[in-house]
ChimeraX commands (.cxc) that place a marker at each C-alpha (Angstrom):
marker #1 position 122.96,97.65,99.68 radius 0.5
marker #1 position 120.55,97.22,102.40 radius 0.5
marker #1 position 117.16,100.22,102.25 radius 0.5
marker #1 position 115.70,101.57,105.56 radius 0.5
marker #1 position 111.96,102.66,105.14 radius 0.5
marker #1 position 110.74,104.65,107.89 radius 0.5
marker #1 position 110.46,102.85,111.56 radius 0.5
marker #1 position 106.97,102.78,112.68 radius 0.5
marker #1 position 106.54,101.71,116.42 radius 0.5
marker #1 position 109.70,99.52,117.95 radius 0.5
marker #1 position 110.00,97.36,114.83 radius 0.5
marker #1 position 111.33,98.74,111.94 radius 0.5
marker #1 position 111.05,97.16,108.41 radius 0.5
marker #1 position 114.40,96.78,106.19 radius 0.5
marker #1 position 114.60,94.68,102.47 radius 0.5
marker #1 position 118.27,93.22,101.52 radius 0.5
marker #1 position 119.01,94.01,98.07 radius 0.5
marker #1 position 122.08,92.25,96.61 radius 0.5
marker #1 position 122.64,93.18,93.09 radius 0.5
marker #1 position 119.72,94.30,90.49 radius 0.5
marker #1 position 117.23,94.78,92.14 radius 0.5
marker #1 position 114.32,97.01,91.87 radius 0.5
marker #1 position 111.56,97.36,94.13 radius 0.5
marker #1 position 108.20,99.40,92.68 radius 0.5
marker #1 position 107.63,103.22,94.25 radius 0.5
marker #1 position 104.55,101.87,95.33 radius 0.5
marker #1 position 105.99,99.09,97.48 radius 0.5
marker #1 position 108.38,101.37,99.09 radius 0.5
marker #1 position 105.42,103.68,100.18 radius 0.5
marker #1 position 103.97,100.90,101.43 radius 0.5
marker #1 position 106.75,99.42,103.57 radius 0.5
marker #1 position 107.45,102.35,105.27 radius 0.5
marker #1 position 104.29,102.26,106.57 radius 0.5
marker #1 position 103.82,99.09,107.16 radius 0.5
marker #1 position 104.80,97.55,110.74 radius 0.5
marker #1 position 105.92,93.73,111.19 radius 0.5
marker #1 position 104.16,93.53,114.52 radius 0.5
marker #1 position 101.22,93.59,112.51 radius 0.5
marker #1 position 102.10,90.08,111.04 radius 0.5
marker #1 position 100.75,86.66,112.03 radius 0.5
marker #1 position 103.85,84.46,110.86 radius 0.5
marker #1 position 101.93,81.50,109.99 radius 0.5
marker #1 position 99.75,84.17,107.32 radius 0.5
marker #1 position 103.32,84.81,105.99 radius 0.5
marker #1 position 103.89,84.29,102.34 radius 0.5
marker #1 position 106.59,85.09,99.55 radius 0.5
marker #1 position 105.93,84.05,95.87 radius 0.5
marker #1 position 108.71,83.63,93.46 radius 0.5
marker #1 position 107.62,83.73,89.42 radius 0.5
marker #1 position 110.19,82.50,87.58 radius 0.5
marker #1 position 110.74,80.62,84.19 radius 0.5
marker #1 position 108.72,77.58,84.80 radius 0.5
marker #1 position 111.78,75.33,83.85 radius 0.5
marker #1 position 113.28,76.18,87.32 radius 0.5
marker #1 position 113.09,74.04,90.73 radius 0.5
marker #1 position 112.05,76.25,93.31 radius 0.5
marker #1 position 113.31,74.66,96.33 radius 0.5
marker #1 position 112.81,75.43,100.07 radius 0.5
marker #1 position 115.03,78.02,101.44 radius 0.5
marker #1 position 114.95,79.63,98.07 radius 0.5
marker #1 position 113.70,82.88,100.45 radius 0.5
marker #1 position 114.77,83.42,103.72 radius 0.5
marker #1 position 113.37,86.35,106.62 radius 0.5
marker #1 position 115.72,87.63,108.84 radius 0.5
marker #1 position 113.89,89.08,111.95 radius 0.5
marker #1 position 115.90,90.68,115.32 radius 0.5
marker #1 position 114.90,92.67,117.88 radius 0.5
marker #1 position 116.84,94.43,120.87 radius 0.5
marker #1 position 116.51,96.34,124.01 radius 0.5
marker #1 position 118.64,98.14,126.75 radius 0.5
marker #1 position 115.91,97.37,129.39 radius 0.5
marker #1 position 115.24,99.15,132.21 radius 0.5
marker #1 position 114.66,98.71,135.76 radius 0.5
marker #1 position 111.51,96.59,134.86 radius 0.5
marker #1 position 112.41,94.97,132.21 radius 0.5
marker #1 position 115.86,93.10,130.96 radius 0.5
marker #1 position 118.43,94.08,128.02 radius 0.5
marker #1 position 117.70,91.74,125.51 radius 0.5
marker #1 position 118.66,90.61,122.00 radius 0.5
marker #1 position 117.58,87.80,120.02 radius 0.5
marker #1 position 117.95,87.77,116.26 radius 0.5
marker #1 position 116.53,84.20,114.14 radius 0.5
marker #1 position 116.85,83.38,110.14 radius 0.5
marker #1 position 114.27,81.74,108.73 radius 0.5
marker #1 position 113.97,79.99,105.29 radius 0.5
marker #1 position 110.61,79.61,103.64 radius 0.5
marker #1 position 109.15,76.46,102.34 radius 0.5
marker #1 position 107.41,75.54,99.25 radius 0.5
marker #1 position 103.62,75.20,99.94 radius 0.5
marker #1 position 102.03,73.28,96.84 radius 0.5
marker #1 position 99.46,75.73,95.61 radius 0.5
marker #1 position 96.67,74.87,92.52 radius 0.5
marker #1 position 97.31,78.38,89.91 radius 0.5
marker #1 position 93.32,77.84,90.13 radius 0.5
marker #1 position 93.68,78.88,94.00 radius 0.5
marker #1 position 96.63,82.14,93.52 radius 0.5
marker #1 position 95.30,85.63,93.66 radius 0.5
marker #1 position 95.41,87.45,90.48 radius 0.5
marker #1 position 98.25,89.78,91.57 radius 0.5
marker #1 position 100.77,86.76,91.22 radius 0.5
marker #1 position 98.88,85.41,88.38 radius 0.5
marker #1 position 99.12,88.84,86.17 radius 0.5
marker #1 position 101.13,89.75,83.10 radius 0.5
marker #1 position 102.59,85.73,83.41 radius 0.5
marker #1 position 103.89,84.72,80.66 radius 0.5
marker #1 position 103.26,81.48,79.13 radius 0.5
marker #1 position 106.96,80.16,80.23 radius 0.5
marker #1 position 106.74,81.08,83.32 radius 0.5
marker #1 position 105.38,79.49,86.66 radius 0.5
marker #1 position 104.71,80.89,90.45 radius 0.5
marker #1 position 106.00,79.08,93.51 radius 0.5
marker #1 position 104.55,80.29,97.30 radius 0.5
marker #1 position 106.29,79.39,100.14 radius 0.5
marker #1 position 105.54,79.86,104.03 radius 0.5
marker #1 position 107.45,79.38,107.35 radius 0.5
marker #1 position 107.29,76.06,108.75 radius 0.5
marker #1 position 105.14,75.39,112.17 radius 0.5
marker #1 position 108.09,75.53,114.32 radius 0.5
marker #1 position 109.76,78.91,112.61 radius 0.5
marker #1 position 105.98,80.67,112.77 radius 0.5
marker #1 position 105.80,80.11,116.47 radius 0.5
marker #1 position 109.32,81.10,116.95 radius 0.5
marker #1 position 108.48,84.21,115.18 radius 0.5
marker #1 position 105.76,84.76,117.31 radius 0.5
marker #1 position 107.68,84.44,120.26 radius 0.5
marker #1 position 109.94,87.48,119.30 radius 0.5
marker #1 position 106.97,89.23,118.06 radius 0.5
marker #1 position 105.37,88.83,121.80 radius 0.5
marker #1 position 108.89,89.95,123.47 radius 0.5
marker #1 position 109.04,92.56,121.34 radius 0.5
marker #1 position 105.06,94.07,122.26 radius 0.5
marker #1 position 105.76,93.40,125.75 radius 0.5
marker #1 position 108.58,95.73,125.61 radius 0.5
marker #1 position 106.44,98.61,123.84 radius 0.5
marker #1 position 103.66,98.29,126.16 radius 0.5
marker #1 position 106.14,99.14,128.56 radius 0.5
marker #1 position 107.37,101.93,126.58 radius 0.5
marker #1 position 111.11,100.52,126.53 radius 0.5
marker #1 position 112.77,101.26,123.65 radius 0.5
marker #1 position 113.75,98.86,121.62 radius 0.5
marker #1 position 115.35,98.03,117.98 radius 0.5
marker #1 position 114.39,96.16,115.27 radius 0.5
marker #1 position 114.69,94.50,111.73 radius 0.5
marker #1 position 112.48,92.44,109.33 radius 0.5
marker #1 position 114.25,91.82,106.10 radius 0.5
marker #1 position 113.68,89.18,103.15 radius 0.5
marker #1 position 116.40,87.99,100.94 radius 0.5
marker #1 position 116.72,85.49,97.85 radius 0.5
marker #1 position 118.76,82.50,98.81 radius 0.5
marker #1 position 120.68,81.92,95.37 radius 0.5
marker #1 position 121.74,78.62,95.27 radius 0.5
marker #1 position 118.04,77.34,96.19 radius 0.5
marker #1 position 117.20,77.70,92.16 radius 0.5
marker #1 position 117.54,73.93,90.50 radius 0.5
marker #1 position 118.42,73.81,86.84 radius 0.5
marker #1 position 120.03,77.09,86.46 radius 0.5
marker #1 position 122.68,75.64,84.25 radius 0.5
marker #1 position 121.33,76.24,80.95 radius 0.5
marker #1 position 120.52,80.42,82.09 radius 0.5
marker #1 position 122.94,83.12,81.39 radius 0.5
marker #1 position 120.72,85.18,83.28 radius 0.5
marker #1 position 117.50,84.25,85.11 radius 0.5
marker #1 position 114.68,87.64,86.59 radius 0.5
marker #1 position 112.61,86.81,89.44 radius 0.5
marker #1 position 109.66,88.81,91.07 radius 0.5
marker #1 position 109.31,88.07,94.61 radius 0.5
marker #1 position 105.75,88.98,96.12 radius 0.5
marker #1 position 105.22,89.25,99.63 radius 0.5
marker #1 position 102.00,89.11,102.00 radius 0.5
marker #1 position 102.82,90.10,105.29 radius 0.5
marker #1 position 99.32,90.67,106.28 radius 0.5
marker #1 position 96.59,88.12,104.91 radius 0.5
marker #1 position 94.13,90.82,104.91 radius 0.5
marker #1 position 95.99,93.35,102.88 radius 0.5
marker #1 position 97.24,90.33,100.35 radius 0.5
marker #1 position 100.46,90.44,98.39 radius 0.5
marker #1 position 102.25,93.08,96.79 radius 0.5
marker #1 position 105.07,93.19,94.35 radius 0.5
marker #1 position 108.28,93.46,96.47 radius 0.5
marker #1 position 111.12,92.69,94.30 radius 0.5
marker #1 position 111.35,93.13,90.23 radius 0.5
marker #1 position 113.44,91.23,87.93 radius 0.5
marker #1 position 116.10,89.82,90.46 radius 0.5
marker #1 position 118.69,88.54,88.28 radius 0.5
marker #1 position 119.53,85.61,90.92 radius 0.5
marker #1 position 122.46,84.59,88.51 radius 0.5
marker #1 position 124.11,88.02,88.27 radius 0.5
marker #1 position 123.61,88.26,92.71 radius 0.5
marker #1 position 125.43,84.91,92.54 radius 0.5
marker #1 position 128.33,85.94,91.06 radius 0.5
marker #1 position 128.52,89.64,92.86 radius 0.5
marker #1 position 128.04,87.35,95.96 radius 0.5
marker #1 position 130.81,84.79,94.55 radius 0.5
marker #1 position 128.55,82.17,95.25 radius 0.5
marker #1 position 129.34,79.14,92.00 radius 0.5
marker #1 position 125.69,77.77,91.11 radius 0.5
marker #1 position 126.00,74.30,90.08 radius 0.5
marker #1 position 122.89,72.52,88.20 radius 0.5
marker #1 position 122.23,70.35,91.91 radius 0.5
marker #1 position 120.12,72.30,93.90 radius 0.5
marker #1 position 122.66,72.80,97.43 radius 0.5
marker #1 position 119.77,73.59,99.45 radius 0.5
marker #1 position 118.78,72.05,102.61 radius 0.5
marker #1 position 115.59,70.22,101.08 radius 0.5
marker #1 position 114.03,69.92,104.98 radius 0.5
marker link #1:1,2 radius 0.2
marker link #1:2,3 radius 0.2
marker link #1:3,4 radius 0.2
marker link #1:4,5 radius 0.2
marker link #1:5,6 radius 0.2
marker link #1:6,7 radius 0.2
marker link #1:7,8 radius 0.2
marker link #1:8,9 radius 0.2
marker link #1:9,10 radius 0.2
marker link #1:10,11 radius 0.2
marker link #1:11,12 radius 0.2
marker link #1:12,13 radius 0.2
marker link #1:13,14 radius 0.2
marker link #1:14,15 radius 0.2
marker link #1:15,16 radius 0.2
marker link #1:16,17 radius 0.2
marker link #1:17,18 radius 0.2
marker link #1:18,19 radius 0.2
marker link #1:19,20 radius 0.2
marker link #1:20,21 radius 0.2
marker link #1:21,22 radius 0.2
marker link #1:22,23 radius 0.2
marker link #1:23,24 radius 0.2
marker link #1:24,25 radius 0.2
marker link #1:25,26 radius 0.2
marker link #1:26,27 radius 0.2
marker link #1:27,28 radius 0.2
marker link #1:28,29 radius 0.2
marker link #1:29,30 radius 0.2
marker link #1:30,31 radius 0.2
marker link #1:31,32 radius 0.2
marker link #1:32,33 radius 0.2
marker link #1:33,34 radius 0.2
marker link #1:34,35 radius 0.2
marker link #1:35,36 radius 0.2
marker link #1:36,37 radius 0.2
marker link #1:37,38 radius 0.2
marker link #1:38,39 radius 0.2
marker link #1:39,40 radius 0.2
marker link #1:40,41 radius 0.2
marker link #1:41,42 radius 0.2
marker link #1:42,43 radius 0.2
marker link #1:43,44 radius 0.2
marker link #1:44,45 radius 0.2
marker link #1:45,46 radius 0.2
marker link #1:46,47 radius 0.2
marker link #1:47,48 radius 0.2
marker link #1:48,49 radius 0.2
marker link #1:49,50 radius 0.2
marker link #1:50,51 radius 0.2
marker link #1:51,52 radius 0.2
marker link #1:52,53 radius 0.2
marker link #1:53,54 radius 0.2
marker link #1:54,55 radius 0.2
marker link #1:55,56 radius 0.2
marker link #1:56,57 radius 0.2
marker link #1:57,58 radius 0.2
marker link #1:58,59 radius 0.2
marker link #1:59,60 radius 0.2
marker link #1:60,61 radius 0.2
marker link #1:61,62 radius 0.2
marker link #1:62,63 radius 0.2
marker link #1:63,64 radius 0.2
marker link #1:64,65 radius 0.2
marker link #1:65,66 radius 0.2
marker link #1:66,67 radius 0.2
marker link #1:67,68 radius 0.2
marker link #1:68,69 radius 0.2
marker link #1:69,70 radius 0.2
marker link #1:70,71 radius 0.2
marker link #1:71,72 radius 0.2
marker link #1:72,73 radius 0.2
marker link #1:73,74 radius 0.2
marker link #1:74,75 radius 0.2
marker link #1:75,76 radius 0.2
marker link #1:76,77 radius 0.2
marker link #1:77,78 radius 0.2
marker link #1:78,79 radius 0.2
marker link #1:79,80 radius 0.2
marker link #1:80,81 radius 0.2
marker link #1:81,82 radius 0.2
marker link #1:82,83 radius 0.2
marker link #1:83,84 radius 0.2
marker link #1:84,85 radius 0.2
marker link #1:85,86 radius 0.2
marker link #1:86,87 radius 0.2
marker link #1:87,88 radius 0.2
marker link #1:88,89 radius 0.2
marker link #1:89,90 radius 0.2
marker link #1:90,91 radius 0.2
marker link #1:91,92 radius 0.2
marker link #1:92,93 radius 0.2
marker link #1:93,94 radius 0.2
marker link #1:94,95 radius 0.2
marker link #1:95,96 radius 0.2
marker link #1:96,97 radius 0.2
marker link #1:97,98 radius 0.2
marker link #1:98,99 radius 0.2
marker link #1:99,100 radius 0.2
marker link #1:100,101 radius 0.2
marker link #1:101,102 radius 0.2
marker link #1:102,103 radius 0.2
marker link #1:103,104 radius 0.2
marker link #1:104,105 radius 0.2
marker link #1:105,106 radius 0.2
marker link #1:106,107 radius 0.2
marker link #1:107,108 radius 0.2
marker link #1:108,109 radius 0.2
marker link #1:109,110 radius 0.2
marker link #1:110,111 radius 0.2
marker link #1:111,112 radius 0.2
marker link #1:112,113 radius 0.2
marker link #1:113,114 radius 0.2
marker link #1:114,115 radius 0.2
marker link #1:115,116 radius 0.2
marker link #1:116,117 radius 0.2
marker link #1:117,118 radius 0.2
marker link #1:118,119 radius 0.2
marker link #1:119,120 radius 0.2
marker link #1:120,121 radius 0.2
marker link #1:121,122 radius 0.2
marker link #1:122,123 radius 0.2
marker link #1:123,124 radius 0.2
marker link #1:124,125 radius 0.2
marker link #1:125,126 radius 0.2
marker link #1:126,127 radius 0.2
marker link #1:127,128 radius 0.2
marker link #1:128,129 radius 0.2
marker link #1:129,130 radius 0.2
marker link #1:130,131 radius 0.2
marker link #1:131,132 radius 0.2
marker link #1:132,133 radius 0.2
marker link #1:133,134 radius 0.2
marker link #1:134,135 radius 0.2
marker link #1:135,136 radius 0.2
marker link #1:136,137 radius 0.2
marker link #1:137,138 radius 0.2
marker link #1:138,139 radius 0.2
marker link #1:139,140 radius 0.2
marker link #1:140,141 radius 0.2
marker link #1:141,142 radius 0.2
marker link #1:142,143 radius 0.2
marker link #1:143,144 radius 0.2
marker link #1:144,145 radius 0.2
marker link #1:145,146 radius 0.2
marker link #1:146,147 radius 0.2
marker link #1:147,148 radius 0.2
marker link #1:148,149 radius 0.2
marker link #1:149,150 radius 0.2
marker link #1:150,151 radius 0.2
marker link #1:151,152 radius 0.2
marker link #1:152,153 radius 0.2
marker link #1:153,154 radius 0.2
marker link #1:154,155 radius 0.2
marker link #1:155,156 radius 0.2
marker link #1:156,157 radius 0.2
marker link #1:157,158 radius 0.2
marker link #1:158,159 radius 0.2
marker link #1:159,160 radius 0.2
marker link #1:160,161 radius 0.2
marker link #1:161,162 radius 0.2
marker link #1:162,163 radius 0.2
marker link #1:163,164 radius 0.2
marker link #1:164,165 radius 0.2
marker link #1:165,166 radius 0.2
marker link #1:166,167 radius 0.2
marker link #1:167,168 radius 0.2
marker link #1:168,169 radius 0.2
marker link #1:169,170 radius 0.2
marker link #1:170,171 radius 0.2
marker link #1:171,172 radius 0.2
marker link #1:172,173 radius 0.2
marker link #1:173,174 radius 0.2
marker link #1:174,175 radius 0.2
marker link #1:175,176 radius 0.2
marker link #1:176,177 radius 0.2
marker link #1:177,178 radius 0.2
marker link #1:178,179 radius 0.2
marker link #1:179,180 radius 0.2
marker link #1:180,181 radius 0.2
marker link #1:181,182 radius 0.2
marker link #1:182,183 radius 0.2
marker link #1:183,184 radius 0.2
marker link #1:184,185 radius 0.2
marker link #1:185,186 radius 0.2
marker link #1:186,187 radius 0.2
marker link #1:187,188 radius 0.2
marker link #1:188,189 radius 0.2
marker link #1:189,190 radius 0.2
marker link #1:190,191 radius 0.2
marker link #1:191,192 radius 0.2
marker link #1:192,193 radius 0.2
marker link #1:193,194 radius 0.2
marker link #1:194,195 radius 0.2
marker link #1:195,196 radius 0.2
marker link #1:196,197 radius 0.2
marker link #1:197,198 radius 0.2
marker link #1:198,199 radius 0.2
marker link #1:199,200 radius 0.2
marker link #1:200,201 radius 0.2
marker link #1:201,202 radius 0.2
marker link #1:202,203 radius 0.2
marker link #1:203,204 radius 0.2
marker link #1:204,205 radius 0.2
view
């Protein structure tokens, strides 16, 4: 099932949800406000609370960002579309805003990650295409969306079941918010037919 907030500007703002998912009211109202060419990429965060007997590993989140144009007689057609996966950024709890750090239960733990160097200025790159494109009021298309990469959760053998909450901050200044409730990554495994083995099958890079 994939939900469409409301498009602000050229860039509109989607969230892939495989499986349980739930994502607050209050989140919803503020994604279809919000506006990804807002974002700084290398400000980009997701955090992932889970029980703190699993391995997060990189590429446990991924962003999925396109954007696309007809042109005109100024400017080209154009389409460019990039996946990203997130990696782990070690983080001191001491250091984590409260919002991540609230309601956590003794057994569980909070993993951030962030995009890479090279994926941030890539991301900026389709970011600038796509503001050159509304400052010359050619309309364009576009999608932001964040997804939990299953098979990126070490030691899952031992889980029937296994609930994440996945946080995002898209803006530094406005912080994180609760995206994602209780993702059952197991139970999206198996609707996705995806066979989680104990050994992590991420790329680790």
């Amino acid at each position: 099932m994939k939900l469409k907030p409301k498009v602000i500007g050229i860039l509109a703002a989607s969230v892939i949800l495989n499986g349980c998912m739930s994502m607050p009211l209050s989140t919803m109202y503020k994604m279809s406000q919000f506006s990804p060419l807002d974002m700084e990429p290398q400000d980009i965060r997701i955090a992932l609370r889970t029980d703190q007997s699993i391995d997060v590993k990189n590429g446990a989140a991924k962003i999925f960002m396109s954007y696309s144009s007809d042109g005109n007689e100024s400017l080209p057609a154009f389409y460019e579309e990039h996946n990203f996966n997130v990696q782990v950024q070690q983080a001191p709890i001491t250091d984590m805003p409260e919002i991540l750090l609230d309601d956590l239960d003794n057994n569980e733990r909070v993993t951030i990650l962030k995009l890479s160097d090279s994926d941030a200025q890539l991301m900026n790159g389709l970011l600038a295409k796509a503001k050159e494109y509304k400052a010359e009021d050619v309309k364009g298309r576009g999608e932001f969306a964040i997804s939990t990469e299953n098979n990126c959760f070490g030691n899952l053998n031992k889980f029937a079941s296994l609930e994440v909450d996945v946080f995002l901050q898209a803006v530094k200044e406005d912080g994180y918010m609760l995206f994602l409730e209780d993702v059952d990554v197991i139970e999206q495994a198996k609707d996705n037919g995806i066979g989680l083995q104990q050994t992590n099958r991420c790329e680790v890079g």
